[in-house]
C-alpha positions as CSV (number, residue, x, y, z in Angstrom):
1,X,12.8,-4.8,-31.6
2,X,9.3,-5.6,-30.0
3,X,11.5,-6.9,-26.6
4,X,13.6,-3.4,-26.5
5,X,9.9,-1.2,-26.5
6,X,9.1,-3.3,-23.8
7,X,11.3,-2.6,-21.6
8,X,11.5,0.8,-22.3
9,X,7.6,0.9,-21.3
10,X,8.3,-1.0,-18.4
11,X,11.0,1.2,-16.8
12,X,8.2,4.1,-17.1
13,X,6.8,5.1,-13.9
14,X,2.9,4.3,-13.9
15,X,0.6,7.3,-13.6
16,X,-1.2,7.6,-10.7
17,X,-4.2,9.9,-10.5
18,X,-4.9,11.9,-7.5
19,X,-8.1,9.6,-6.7
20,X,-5.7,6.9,-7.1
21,X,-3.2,8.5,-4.4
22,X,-6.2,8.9,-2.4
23,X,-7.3,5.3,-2.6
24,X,-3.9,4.0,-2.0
25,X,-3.7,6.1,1.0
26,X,-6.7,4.6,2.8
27,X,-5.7,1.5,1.8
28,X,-2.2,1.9,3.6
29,X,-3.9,4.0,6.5
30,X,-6.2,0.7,7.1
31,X,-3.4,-1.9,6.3
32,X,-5.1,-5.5,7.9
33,X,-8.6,-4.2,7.6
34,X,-11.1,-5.6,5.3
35,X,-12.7,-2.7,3.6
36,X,-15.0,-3.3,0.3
37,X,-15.0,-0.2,-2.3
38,X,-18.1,1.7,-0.4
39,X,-16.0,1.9,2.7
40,X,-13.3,3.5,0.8
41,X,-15.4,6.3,-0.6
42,X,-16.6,6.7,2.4
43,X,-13.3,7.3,4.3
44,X,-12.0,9.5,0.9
45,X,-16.1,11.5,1.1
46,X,-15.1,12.0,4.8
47,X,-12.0,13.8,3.7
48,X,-13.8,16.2,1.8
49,X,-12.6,14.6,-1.5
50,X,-15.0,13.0,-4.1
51,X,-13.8,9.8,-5.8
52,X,-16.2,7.6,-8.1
53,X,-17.0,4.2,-7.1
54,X,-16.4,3.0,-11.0
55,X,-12.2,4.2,-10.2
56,X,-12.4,2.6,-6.8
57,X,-13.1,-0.5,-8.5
58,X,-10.8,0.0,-11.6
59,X,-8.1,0.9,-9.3
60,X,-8.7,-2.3,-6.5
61,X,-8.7,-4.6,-10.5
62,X,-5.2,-3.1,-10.8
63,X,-3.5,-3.2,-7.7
64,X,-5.1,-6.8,-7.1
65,X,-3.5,-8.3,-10.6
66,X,-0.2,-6.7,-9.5
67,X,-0.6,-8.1,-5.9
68,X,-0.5,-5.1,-3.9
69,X,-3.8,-6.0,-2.1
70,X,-5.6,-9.4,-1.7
71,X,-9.4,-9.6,-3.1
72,X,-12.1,-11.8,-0.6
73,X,-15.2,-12.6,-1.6
């Protein structure tokens, strides 16, 4: 029973937020850069658009555990 709600959950789109959109799409826009969460707000700021730097972060945790983008340090 527990296996069967999982993969009900899994076929579920995830929701994406629209500062989530945003992030992905400066992250796309500037594939084989190195940008750090600051230089994402400030490409998103220069948009006109307001994004925290708290969902930056939470949102580069996410895609790095599900290896859409590569963490250096």
């Amino acid at each position: 029973m527990r296996m069967i709600l999982k993969l009900e959950s899994d076929m579920r789109k995830p929701y994406r937020t629209k500062q989530q959109e945003m992030i992905a799409q400066v992250l796309y826009e500037n594939a084989g850069c190195h940008l750090n969460a600051q230089q994402i707000a400030q490409r998103i700021e220069s948009a006109g658009e307001e994004v925290s730097r708290a969902t930056i972060y939470r949102c580069l945790d996410r895609l790095t555990a599900d290896g859409a983008v590569r963490k250096y340090t």
